[in-house]
N, C-alpha and C positions, 0 to 999 in steps of 0.2 A: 259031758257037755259036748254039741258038734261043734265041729270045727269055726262056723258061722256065726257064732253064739261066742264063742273062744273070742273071735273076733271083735265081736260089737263091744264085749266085758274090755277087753286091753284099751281097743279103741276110746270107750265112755271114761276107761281109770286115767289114762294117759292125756285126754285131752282134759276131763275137770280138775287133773294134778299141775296142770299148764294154766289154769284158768283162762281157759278159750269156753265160747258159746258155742255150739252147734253151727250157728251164723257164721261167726269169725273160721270157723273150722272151714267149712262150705266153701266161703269167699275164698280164702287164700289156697286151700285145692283146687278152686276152679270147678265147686260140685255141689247138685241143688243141696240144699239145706234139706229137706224134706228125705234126703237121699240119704244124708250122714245118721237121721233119724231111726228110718228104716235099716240099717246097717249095724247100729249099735242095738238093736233089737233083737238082730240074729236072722231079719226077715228077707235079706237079700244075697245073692253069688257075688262077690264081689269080684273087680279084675284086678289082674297084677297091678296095671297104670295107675286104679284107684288107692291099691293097698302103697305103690310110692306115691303117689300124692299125699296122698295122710303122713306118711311117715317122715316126708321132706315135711312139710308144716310143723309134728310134730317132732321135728331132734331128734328120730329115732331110728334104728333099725327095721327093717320091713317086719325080720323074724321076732321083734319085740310083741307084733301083732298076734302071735302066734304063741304066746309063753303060757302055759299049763296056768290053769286058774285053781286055787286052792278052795277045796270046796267049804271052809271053814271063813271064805271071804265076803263081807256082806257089799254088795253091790254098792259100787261110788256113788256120794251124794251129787242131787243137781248142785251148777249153779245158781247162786241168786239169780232171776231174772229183773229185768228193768235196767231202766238207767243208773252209771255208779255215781257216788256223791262226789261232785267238786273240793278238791283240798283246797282249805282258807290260806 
């Protein structure tokens, strides 16, 4: 796997283990949404500012973004999308 690819995999585990959206990911980095998309795809260079921005959002290490992916791992499920249910 490249290294970009490495990336977007840590990225998509780490934020759907956090239960963040895309959105919420986006918003609190200060980073289009469509951008975080592209990224966890493997389809974009990311920069350092963005790789700490993701990592301050998500509790992490920058180098967590960066951890060997087992290739015996099946890629993280989505999110539900929509709105969550109100508790009674």
């Amino acid at each position: 796997m490249d290294v970009r690819r490495t990336i977007g995999w840590n990225l998509r585990r780490l934020r759907v283990d956090r239960g963040l959206s895309q959105e919420r990911l986006a918003l609190e980095a200060e980073i289009d949404r469509s951008y975080v998309g592209r990224v966890e795809r493997g389809r974009e260079n990311v920069t350092v500012a963005t790789l700490e921005a993701f990592a301050k959002v998500l509790s992490v290490s920058v180098s967590e973004l960066f951890a060997e992916i087992d290739p015996k791992d099946v890629r993280p499920q989505s999110l539900r999308s929509g709105r969550k249910r109100k508790l009674s």
